[in-house]
N, C-alpha and C positions, 0 to 999 in steps of 0.2 A: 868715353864721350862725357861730355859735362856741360849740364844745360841751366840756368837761370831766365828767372823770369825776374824783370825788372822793380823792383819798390811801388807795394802799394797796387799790383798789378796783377795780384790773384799767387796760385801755385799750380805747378806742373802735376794733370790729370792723367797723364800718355807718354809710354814712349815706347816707339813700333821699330822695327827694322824688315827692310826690302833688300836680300841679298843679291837677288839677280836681275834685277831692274826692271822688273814684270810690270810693277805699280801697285802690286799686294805686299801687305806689311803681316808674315805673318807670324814674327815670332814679336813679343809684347815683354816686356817688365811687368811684377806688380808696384802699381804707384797709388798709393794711400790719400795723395788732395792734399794732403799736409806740407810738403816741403815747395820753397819757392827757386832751392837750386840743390843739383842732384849730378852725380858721380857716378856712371855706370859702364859695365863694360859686357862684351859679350865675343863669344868666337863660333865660328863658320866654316864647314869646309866645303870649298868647292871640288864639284864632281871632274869637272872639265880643266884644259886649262882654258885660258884667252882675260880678256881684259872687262872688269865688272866692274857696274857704278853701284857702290854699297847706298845705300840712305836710313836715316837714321830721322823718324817723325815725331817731333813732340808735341804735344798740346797744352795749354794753359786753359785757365777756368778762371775768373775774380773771385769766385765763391768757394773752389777747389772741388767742385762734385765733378767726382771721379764719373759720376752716372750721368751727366751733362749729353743732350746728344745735337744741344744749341749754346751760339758763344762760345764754342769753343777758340783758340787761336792758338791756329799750326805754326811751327817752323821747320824747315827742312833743314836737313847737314849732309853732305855728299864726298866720298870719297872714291877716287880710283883705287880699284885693284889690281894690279896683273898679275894672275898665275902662268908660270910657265913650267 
C-alpha cells in the first residue's frame, strides 16, 4: 500500500488495517509523524474461505502529532478478497 499526503499538507500519523470488515482496525504500523508519503505492506491469513473487503486506514495530521486525537484526516483504500 502507498499512501501520500499532498504538499504543504501535514504528514501521515496512522495507518490501521480491517481484515474482516468488522469496522475494527486492528492491526497498526508504527508511524513516526515524519513522513508525508509512505510504502507499506502487510499479510493476513484468512480463516474461512468467502469473499472479504480488506481496508486499509490512514490519517494525516498538518503538524505530524502522531498523538493527535483532533484534525486528524482519514482516508480509506478498499480491496476485495476472495478466498476460495
Amino acid at each position: 500500500m502507498e499512501a501520500e499526503v499532498p504538499p504543504g499538507a501535514g504528514t501521515i500519523v496512522s495507518v490501521e488495517w480491517d481484515f474482516d470488515g468488522s469496522g475494527t482496525f486492528p492491526f497498526s504500523h508504527d508511524v513516526d509523524g515524519t513522513q508525508s508519503a509512505l510504502s507499506l505492506s502487510t499479510s493476513h491469513r484468512f480463516a474461512t474461505q468467502g469473499t472479504w473487503f480488506v481496508t486499509a486506514r490512514v490519517h494525516s495530521h498538518r503538524t505530524g502529532d502522531v498523538n493527535a486525537t483532533r484534525l486528524r484526516i482519514p482516508n480509506l483504500a478498499q480491496a476485495r478478497v476472495v478466498v476460495s
